[in-house]
C-alpha positions in Angstrom: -37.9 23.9 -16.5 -36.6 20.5 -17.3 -33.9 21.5 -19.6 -32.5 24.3 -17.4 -32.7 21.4 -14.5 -30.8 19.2 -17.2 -27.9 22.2 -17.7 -27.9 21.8 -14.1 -27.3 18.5 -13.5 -24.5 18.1 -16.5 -22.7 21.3 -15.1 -22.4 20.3 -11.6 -21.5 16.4 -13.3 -19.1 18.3 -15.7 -17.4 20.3 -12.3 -17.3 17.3 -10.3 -15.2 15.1 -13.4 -13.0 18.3 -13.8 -12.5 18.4 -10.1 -11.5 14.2 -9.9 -9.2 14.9 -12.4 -7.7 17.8 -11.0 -7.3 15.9 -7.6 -5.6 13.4 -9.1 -3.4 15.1 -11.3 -2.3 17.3 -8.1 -1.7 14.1 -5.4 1.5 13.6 -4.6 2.9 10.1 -5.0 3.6 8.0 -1.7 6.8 5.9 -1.7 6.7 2.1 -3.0 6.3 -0.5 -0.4 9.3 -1.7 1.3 10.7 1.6 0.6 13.9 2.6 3.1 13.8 5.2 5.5 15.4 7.7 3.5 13.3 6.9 0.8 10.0 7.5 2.8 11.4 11.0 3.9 12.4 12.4 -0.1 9.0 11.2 -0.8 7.5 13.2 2.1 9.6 16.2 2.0 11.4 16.4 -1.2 8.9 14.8 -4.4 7.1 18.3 -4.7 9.7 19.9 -6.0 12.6 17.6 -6.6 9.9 14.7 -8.6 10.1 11.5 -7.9 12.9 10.5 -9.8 15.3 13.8 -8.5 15.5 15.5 -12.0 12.8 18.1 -10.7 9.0 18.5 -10.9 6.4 20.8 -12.9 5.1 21.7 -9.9 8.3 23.4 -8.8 8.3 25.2 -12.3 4.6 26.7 -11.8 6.3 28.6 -8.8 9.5 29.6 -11.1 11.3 26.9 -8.5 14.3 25.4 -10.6 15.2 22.6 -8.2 18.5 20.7 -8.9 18.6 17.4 -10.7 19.3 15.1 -8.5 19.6 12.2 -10.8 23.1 13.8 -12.4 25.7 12.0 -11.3 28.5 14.4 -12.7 26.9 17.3 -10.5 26.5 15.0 -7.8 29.5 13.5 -7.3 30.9 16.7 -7.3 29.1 17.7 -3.9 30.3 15.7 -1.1 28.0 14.4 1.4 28.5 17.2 4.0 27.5 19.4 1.6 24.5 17.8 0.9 23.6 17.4 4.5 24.0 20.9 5.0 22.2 22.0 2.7 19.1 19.8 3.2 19.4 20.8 7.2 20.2 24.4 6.9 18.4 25.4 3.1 19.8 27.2 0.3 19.3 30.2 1.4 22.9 30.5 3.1 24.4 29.4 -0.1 22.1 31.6 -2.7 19.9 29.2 -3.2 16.7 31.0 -1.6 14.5 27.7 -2.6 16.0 25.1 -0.8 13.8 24.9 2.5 15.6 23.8 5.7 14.7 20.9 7.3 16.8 20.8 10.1 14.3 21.5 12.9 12.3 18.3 11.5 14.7 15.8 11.4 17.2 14.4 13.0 20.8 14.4 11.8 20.6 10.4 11.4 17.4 10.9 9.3 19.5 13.9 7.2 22.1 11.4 6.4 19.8 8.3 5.2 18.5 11.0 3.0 21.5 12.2 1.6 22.4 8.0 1.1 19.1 8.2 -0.9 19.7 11.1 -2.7 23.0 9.4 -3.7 21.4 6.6 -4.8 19.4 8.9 -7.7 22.2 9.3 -9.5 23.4 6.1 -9.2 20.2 4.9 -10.8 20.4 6.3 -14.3 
């Protein structure tokens, strides 16, 4: 009786550590203090797939999600600004790229363009 209560016991502790783990491993970073506008929007709507530092994220691959890097500044600087604030209001999905959510109907245009000055700023970084 003791033992099977002892299995118990280390099973549930053995779920409960796996579970911790787990949580963490899965919780989305927040945005460091003093972070811009822009900034605290890409972490909200755009980390899950784009990672924190805009060259994508391997939760984006577990869904076969191939998000563009953000952090190359030769692909980048090829896409002007409008671009990128059309695509970040309107999604992909116009353009081919089915992935790209639209985020038009949450934000406002002058919150699209601080987070197309902070998307910039990515692949300025490197």
């Amino acid at each position: 009786m003791r033992r099977a209560l002892l299995v118990l016991v280390l099973a549930i502790a053995a779920i409960g550590v796996f579970a911790a783990g787990l949580a963490t491993l899965l919780d989305t970073p927040g945005p460091p203090r003093g972070a811009s506008r822009g900034e605290r929007l890409f972490y909200g709507l755009c980390v899950t797939c784009h990672g924190t530092d805009g060259r994508g994220s391997w939760r984006a691959a577990l869904f076969l999600i191939r998000p563009g890097n953000l952090a190359d500044g030769a692909r980048l600087g090829a896409r002007s600004d409008q671009y990128l604030f059309e695509i970040i209001k309107h999604g992909g999905a116009p353009i081919g790229r089915p992935g790209m959510p639209a985020f038009g109907a949450a934000l406002s245009d002058d919150e699209l363009r601080e987070l197309v000055a902070y998307v910039r700023s990515l692949s300025r970084a490197r």
